[in-house]
ROGU-241962 format. One record per residue (C-alpha): residue number from 1; x negated, y, z negated. Coordinates in Angstrom, 3 decimals. Example, Ala and Ser with C-alpha at 12.3 -4.5 7.8 and 13.67 -1.06 7.14 Angstrom:
residues 2
  nr        u        v        w
   1  -12.300   -4.500   -7.800
   2  -13.670   -1.060   -7.140
***
This chain:
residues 565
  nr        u        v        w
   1    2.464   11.277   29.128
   2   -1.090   12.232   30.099
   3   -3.361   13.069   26.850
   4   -3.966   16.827   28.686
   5   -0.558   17.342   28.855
   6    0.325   16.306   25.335
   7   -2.608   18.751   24.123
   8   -0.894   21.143   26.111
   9    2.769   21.077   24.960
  10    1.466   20.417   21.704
  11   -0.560   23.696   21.740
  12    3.279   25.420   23.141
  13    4.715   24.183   19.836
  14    2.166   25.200   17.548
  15    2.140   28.580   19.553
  16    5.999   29.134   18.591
  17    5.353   28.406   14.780
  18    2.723   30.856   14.471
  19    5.224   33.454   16.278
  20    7.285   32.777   13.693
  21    4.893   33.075   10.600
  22    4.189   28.888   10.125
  23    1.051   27.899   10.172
  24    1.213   23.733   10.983
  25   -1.732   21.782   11.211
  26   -0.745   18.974   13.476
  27   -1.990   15.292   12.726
  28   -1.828   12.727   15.428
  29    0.280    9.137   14.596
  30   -1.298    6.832   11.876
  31   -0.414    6.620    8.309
  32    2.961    6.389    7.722
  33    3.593    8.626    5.301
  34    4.657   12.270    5.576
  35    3.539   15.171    4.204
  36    5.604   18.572    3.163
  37    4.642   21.492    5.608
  38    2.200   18.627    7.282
  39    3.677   18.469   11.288
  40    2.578   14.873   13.111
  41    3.024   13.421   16.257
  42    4.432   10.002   16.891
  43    4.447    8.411   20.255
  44    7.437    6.213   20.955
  45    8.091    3.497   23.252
  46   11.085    1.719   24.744
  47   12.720   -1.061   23.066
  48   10.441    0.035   19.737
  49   11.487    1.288   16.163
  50    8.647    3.593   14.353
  51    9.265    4.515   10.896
  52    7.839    6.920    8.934
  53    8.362    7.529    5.071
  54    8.321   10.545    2.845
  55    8.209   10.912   -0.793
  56   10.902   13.710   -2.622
  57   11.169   15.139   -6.572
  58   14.639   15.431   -7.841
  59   15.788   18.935   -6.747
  60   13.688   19.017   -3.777
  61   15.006   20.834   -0.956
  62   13.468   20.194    2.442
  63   14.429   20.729    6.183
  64   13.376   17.815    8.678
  65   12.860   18.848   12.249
  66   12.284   16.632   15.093
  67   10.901   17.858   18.142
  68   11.286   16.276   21.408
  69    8.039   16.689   23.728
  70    9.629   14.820   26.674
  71   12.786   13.779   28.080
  72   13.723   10.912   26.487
  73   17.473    9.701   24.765
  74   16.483    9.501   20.508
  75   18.311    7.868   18.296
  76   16.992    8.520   14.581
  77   18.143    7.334   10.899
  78   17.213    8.695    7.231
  79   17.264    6.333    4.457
  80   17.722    7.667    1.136
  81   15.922    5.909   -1.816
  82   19.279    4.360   -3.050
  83   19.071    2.656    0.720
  84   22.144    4.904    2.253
  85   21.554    5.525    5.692
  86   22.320    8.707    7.464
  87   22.695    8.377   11.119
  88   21.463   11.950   12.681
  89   23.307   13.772   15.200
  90   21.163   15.546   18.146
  91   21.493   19.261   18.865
  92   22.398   20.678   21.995
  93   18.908   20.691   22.652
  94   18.871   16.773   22.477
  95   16.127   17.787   19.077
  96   17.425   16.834   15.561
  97   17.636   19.395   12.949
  98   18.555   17.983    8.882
  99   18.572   19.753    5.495
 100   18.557   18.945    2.203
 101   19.561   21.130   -0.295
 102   18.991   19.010   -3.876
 103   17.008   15.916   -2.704
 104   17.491   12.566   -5.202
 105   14.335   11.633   -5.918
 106   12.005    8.835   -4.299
 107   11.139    7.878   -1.041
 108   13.097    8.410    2.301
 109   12.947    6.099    5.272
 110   13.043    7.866    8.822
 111   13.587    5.183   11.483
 112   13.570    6.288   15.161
 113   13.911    4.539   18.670
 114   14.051    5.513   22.317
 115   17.338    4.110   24.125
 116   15.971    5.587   27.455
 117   12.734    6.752   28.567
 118    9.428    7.280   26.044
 119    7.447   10.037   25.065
 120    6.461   12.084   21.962
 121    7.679   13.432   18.918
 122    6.701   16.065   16.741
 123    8.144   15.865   13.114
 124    8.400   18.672   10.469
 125    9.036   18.400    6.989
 126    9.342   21.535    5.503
 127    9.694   22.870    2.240
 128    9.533   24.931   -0.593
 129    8.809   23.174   -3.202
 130    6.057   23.517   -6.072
 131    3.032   22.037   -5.127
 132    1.962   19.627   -7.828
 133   -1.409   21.084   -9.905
 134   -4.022   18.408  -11.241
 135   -3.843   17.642  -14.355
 136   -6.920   17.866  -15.969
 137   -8.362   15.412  -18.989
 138   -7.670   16.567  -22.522
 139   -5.333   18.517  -23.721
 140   -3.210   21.018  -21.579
 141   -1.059   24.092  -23.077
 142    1.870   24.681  -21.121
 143    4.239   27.768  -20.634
 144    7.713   26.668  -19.224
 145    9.215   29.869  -18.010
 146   12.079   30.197  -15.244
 147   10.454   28.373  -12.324
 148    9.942   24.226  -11.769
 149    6.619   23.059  -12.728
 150    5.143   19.731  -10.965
 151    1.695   17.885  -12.228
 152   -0.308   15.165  -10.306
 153   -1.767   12.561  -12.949
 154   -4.753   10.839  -10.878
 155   -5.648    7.128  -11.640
 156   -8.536    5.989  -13.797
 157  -10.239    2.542  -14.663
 158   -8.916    2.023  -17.541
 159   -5.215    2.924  -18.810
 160   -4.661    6.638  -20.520
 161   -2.198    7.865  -23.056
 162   -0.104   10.523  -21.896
 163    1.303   12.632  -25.390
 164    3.440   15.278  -24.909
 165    4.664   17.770  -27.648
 166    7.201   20.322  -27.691
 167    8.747   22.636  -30.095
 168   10.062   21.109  -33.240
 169   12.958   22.871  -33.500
 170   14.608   22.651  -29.668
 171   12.174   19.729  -28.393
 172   10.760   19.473  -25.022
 173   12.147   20.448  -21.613
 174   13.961   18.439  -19.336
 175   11.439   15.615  -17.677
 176   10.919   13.599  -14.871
 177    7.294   10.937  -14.557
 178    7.550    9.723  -10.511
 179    5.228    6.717   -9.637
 180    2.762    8.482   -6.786
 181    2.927    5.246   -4.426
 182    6.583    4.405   -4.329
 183    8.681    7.199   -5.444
 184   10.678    5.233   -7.999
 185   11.453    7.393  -11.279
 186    9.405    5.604  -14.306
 187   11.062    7.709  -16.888
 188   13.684   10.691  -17.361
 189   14.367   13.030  -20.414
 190   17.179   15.430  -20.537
 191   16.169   18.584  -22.407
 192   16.161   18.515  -26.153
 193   16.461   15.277  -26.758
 194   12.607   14.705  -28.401
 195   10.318   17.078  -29.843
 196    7.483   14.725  -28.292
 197    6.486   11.510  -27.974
 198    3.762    9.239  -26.458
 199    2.951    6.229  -23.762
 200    0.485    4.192  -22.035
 201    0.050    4.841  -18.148
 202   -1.860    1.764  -16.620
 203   -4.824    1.549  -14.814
 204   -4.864    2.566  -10.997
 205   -2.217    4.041  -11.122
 206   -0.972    8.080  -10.099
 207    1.641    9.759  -10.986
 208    4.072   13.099  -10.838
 209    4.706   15.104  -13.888
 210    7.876   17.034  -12.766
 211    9.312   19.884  -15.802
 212   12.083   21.613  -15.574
 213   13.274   25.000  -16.873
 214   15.698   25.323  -19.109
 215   17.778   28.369  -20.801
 216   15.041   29.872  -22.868
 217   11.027   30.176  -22.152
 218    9.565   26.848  -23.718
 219    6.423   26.031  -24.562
 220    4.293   22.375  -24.786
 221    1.319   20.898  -24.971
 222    0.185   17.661  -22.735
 223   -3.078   15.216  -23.851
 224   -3.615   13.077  -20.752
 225   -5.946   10.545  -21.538
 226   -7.974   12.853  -24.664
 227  -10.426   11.829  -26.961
 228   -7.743   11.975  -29.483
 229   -6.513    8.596  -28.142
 230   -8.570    5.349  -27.477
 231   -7.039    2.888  -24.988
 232   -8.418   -0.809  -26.074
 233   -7.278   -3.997  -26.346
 234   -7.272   -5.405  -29.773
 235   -9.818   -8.379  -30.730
 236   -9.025  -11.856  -30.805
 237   -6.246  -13.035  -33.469
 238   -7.596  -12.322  -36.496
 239   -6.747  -13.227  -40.082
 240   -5.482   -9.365  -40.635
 241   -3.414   -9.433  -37.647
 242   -1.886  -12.614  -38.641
 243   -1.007  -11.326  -41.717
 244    0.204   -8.201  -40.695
 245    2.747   -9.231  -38.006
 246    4.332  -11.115  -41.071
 247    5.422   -8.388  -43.077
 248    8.955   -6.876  -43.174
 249    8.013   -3.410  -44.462
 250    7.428   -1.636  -41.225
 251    7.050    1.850  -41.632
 252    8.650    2.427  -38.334
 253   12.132    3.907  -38.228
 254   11.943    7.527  -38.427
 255   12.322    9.726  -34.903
 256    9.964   12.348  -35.816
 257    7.725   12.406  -33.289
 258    5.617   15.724  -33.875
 259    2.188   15.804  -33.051
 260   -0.567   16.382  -36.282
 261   -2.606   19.049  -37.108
 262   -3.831   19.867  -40.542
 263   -6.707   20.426  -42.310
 264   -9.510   18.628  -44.883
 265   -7.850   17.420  -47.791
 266   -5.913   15.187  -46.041
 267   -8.720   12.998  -44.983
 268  -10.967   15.948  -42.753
 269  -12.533   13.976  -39.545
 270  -15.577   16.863  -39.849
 271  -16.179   14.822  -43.081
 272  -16.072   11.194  -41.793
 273  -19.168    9.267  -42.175
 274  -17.303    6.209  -41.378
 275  -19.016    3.620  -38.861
 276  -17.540    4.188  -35.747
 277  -16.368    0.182  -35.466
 278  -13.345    0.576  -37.813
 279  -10.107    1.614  -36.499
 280   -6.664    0.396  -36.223
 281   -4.783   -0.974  -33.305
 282   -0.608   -0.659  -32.571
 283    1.128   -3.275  -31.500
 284    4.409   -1.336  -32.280
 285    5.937    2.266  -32.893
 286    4.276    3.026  -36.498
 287    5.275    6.610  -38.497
 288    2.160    8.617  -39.052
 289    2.541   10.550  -42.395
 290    0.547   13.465  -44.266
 291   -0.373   11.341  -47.224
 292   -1.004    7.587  -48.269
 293    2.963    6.943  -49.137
 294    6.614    6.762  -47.886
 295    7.355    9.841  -50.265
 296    5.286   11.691  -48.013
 297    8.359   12.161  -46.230
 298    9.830   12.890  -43.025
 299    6.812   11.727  -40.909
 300    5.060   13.817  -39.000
 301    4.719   11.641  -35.978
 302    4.797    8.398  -34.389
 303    1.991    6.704  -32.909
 304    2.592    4.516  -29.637
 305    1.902    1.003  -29.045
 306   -0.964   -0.247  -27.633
 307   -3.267    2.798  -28.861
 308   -6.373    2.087  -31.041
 309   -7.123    5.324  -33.040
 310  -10.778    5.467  -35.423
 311  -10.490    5.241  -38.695
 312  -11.885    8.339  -40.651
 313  -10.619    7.213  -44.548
 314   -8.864    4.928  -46.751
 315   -6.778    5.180  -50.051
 316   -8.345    3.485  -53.242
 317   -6.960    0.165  -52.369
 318   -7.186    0.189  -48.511
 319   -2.873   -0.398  -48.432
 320   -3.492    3.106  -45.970
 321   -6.133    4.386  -43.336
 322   -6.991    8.140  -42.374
 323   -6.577    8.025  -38.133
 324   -7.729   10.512  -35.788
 325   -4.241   11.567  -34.332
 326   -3.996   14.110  -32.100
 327   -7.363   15.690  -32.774
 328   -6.317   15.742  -37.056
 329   -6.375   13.139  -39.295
 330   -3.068   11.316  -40.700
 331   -2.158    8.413  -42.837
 332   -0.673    4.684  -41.322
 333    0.182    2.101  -43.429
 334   -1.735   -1.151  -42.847
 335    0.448   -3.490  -44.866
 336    3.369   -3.085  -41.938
 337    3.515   -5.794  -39.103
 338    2.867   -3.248  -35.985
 339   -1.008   -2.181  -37.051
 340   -3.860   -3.924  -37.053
 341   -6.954   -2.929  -39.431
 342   -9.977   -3.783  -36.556
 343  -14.113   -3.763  -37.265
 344  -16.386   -3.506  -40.123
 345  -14.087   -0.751  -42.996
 346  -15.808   -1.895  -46.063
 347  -17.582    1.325  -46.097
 348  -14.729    3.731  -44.952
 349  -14.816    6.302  -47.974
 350  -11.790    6.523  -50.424
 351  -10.151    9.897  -49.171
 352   -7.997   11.627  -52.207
 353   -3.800   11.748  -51.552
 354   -2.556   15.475  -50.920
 355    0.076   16.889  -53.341
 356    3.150   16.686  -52.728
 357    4.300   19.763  -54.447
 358    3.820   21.846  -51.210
 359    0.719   22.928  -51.083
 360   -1.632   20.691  -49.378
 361   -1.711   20.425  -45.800
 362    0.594   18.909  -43.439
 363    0.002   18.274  -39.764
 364    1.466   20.254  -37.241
 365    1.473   21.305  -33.415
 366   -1.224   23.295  -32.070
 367   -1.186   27.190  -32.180
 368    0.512   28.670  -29.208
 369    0.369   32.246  -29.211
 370    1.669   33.311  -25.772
 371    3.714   36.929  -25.202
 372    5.664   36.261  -22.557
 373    7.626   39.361  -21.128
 374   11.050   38.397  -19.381
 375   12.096   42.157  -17.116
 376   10.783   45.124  -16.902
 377   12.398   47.507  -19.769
 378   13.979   44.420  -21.425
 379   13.164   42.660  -24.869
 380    9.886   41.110  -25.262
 381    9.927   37.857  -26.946
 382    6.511   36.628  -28.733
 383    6.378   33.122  -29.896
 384    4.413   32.316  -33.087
 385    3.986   29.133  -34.299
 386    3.583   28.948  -38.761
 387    2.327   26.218  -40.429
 388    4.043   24.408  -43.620
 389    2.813   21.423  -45.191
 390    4.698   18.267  -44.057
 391    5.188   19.744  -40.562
 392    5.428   22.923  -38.684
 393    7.738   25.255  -38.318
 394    8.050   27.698  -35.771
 395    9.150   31.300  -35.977
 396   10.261   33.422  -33.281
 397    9.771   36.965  -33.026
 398   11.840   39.362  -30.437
 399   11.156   42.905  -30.305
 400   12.830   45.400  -27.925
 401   11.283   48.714  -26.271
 402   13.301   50.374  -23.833
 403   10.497   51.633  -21.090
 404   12.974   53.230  -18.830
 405   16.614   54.840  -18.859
 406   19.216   53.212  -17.036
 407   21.864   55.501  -15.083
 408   25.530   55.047  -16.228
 409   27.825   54.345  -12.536
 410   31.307   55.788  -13.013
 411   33.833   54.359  -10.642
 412   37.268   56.473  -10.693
 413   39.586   54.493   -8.472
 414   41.565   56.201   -6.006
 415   45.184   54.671   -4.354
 416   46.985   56.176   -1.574
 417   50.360   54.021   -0.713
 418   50.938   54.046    2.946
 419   54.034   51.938    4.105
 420   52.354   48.552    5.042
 421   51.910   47.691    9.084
 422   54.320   45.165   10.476
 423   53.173   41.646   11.023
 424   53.520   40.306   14.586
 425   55.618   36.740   13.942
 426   53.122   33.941   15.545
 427   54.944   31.377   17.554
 428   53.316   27.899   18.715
 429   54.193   25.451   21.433
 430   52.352   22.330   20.996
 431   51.366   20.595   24.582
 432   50.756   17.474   25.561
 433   48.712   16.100   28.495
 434   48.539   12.172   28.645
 435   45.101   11.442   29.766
 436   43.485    7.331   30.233
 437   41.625    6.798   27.122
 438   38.050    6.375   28.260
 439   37.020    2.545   28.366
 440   35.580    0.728   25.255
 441   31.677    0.737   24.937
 442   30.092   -2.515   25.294
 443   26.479   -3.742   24.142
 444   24.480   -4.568   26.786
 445   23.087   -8.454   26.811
 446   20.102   -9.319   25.221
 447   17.499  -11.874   24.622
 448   18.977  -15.506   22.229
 449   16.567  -13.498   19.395
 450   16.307   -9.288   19.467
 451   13.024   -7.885   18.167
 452   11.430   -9.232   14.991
 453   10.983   -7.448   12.058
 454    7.387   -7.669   10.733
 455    7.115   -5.994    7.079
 456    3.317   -5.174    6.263
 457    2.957   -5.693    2.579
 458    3.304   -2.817    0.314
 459    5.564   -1.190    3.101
 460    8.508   -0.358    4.901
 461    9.745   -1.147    8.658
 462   12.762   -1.648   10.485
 463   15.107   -3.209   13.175
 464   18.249   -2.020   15.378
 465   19.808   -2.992   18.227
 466   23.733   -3.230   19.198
 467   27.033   -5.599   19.334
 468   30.273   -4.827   20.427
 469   33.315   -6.696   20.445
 470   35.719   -8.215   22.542
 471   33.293   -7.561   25.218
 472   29.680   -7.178   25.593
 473   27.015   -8.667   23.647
 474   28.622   -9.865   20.069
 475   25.652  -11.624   18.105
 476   22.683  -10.769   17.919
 477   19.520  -12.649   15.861
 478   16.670  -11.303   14.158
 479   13.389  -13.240   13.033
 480   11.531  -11.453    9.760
 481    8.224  -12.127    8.408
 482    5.416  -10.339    5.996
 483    1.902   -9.387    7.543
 484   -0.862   -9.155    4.983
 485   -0.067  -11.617    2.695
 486   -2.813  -13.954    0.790
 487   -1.985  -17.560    1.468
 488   -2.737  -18.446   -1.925
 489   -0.062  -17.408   -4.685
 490   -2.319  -16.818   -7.310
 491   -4.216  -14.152   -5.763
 492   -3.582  -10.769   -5.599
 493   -0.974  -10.494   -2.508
 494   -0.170  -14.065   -2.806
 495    3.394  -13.071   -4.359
 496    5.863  -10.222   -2.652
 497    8.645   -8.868   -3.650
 498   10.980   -8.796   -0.485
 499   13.984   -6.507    0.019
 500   16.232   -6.262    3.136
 501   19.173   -3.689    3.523
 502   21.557   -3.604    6.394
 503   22.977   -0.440    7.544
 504   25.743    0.243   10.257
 505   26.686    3.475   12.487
 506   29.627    2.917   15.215
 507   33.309    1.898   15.842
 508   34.251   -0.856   13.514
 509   31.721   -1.279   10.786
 510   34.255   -3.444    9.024
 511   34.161   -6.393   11.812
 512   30.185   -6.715   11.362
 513   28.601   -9.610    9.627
 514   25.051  -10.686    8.680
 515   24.509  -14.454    8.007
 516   21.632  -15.734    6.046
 517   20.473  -18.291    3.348
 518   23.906  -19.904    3.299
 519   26.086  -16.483    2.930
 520   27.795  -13.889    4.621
 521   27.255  -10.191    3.977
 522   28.977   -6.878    5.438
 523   27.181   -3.379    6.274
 524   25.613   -1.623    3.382
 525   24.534   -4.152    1.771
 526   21.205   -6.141    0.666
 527   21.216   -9.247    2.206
 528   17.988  -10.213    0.388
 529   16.041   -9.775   -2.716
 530   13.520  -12.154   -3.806
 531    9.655  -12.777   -4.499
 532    8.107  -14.818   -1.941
 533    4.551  -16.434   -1.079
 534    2.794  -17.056    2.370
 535    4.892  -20.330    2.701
 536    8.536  -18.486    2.303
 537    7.676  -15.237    4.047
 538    9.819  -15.840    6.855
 539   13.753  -16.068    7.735
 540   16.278  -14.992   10.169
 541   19.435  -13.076    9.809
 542   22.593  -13.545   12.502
 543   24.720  -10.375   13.356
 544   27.657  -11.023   14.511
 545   30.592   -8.365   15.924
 546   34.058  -10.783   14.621
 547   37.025   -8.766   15.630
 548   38.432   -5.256   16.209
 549   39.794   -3.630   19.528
 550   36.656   -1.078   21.281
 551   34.483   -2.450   18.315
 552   30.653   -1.181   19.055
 553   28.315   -0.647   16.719
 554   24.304   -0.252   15.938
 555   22.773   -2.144   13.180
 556   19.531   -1.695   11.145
 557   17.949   -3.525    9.174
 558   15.176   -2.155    6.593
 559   12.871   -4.323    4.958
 560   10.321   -3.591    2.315
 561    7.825   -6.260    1.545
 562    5.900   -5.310   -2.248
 563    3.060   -7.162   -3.961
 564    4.215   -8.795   -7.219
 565    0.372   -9.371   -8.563
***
């Protein structure tokens, strides 16, 4: 196809869409990756395989649309990220149209050929789904209403905390963090299940915040990366760290998890004159309490490992520090084997214990003082968060004023009998016309080896071809190898983690076999999952069509090459 006439059916195409209210900006083939409401063009060639890869949240729902801008026979399939492959049926049109109502989330595979003739193809991936909103630095107040909320964590230089808190009392919605560059789900919590709790995203890394709602209007607060929490590695074994990770009284057990907030007397940072180079470092889950002692009981937090949080005060005989917590002070024991006292503390100032009679200060969340209105004319529920020493507790408030009446239907059924019609008696005659079943499809010959599959590191890319069996061609063989790779192990994209998945669509599947490293596997399987270097990043794979009367079948093979350093 000529480049003017491309421009030109490619103009026809974006000419219908705009009839019809979409509004596609259409990107010529090159990255890989597709985008939600994004159209692109591939070009594809005989005897070639061109796959492109998407990324889906749990729940999605998407429709993929491929567009035929020649005449050409397509053949395309859609891996799911649990590796199931969907072979798609053409319309009458000979164009491809797939939906998705509740996507699983991670990346799809789309893997398309030409079996006769070449041309292009213009792909659509649309969908409704919520847009992810940066996520800014600091901390973030967040109103969970009736609708899906999604958040894109960028990368930074140096690895953030990420602290979530929720209500106390019915704990945080329902959760899903997505790795940004492959899709995979890093961590999922159900709703109610924690009232908070904290981690350590690394370095270079993005990520998708997806929250879900739930019965009732939530509400939570997210610190990505705030000055509340200090990412460092702790110094060189020390003397105290020695002696720390030796002690059995780890004040680590309880599952409270709320965040702090309270005021002065409990060791007020506005106060601290402490030198800036004392603070303590987690190497485990430690409880955070309101005062210097396990009577100050429940906790009112836990901090995560691998934090480092300044020191703002100490008790008389430096057995507990005063950290900076979530923007408030709180006591951490530094007799237990998870902290790690850090810097020059000798002049950390001796802060006095609260009371434990109730009224000193205990942390607690930050105020959250949102109305949030639910219908027109129905209740209004206003959420307002009360402090209590120890830990918060949250009162709700629901007031009702009607703004409008509401008519009252009547319905006054009415039944006439009538003598009921007579039901014609339906009579079938089966027929039967022998016809000559239609002859068995055969795969056509091919080369001793079919295509190779070459697997650029940190991607995807496929194979496929045919066997058939009694007749035709009934083995095929397929060389593999990894592009990109640094031919020394030690350095980054020396090592690769390689995975290859067969898949099988056809008359049959159960007479297939795929032969490699010394075994035998069947369709829908992996037939190989192991790190490699530059010396082992080849192989070959045999298919082979065994038995079966008419057996014909197309095989693909997927194979996703990933640095391990």
């Amino acid at each position: 196809m000529s480049k003017t006439l491309r421009h030109i059916l490619t103009l026809g195409v974006t000419l219908s869409l705009l009839a019809v209210g979409i509004v596609p900006v259409v990107h010529p083939q090159g990255d890989d990756t597709i985008l939600y409401n994004d159209p692109v063009i591939v070009t594809l060639n005989p005897g070639e395989s061109v796959t492109r890869t998407f990324t889906a949240l749990a729940g999605d729902s998407f429709e993929l649309r491929l567009s035929r801008l020649a005449e050409y026979t397509l053949s395309a399939v859609l891996i799911d990220p649990s590796q199931t492959a969907l072979q798609l049926s053409p319309d009458t049109d000979g164009n491809f149209s797939y939906t998705v109502e509740s996507a699983t989330g991670g990346t799809y595979s789309l893997v398309l050929s030409v079996t006769d003739g070449s041309g292009d193809l213009l792909i659509q991936l649309n969908s409704d789904a919520v847009e992810p909103t940066p996520l800014a630095v600091g901390l973030t107040d967040i109103a969970v209403l009736d609708t899906a909320l999604r958040f894109s964590l960028a990368g930074t230089a140096a690895p953030q905390a990420l602290v979530l808190q929720g209500d106390p009392a019915v704990g945080l919605p329902a959760l899903t963090l997505i790795d940004a560059e492959t899709g995979e789900t890093v961590l999922t919590l159900a709703e109610g299940v924690l009232p908070g709790f904290a981690l350590m995203l690394p370095a270079e890394k993005s990520f998708l915040l997806a929250v879900e709602p739930g019965e009732a209007p939530l509400q939570m607060a997210v610190d990505f990366g705030g000055e509340s929490y200090v990412s460092a590695a702790p110094e060189s074994s020390t003397s105290d760290s020695s002696s720390s990770s030796s002690s059995s009284s780890s004040d680590s057990s309880s599952s409270d998890s709320s965040s702090s907030s309270s005021s002065s007397s409990s060791g007020d940072s506005s106060s601290s004159s402490t030198s800036s180079s004392c603070s303590v470092y987690f190497t485990g889950v430690v409880n955070a309490r309101y005062g210097p002692g396990l009577q100050y009981d429940p906790p009112v937090g836990q901090i995560a490992a691998g934090l480092t949080l300044p020191v703002t005060g100490r008790n008389a005989d430096a057995s507990w520090y005063v950290v900076n917590y979530g923007g408030q002070p709180a006591w951490v024991a530094a007799f237990v084997g998870a902290t790690t006292v850090q810097g020059d503390c000798a002049q950390v100032p001796v802060v006095a214990a609260p009371p434990l009679d109730g009224t000193g200060p205990g942390p607690g969340t930050p105020t959250y003082t949102p109305t949030v209105t639910l219908t027109p004319g129905g209740p209004t529920y206003t959420y307002t968060p009360t402090y209590t020493p120890g830990g918060p507790t949250l009162t709700y408030t629901s007031s009702y004023t009607p703004t409008s009446s509401q008519p009252t239907a009547t319905y006054t059924p009415s039944y006439t009998p009538t003598n009921p019609p007579v039901q014609p008696t339906a009579t079938y005659t089966p027929s039967y016309t022998p016809t000559t079943p239609p002859a068995a499809q055969e795969a056509p010959p091919d080369a001793n080896f079919n295509n190779p599959l070459n697997i650029p590191l940190d991607n995807t890319a496929s194979v496929l071809d045919f066997v058939s069996y009694p007749g035709g061609d009934t083995v095929d063989r397929v060389r593999w190898d990894i592009s990109g790779m640094n031919p020394n192990p030690s350095l980054p994209g020396g090592r690769a983690r390689l995975v290859i998945a067969v898949s099988c669509f056809g008359t049959g599947t159960e007479h297939i076999t795929f032969f490699t490293g010394g075994q035998t596997y069947t369709c829908g399987q992996t037939i190989v999952d192991r790190e490699v270097t530059y010396d082992s990043r080849t192989g070959q794979v045999t298919i082979e069509a065994i038995g079966g009367s008419g057996t014909y079948v197309q095989w693909v093979l997927t194979g996703t090459a990933t640095r391990a350093n």
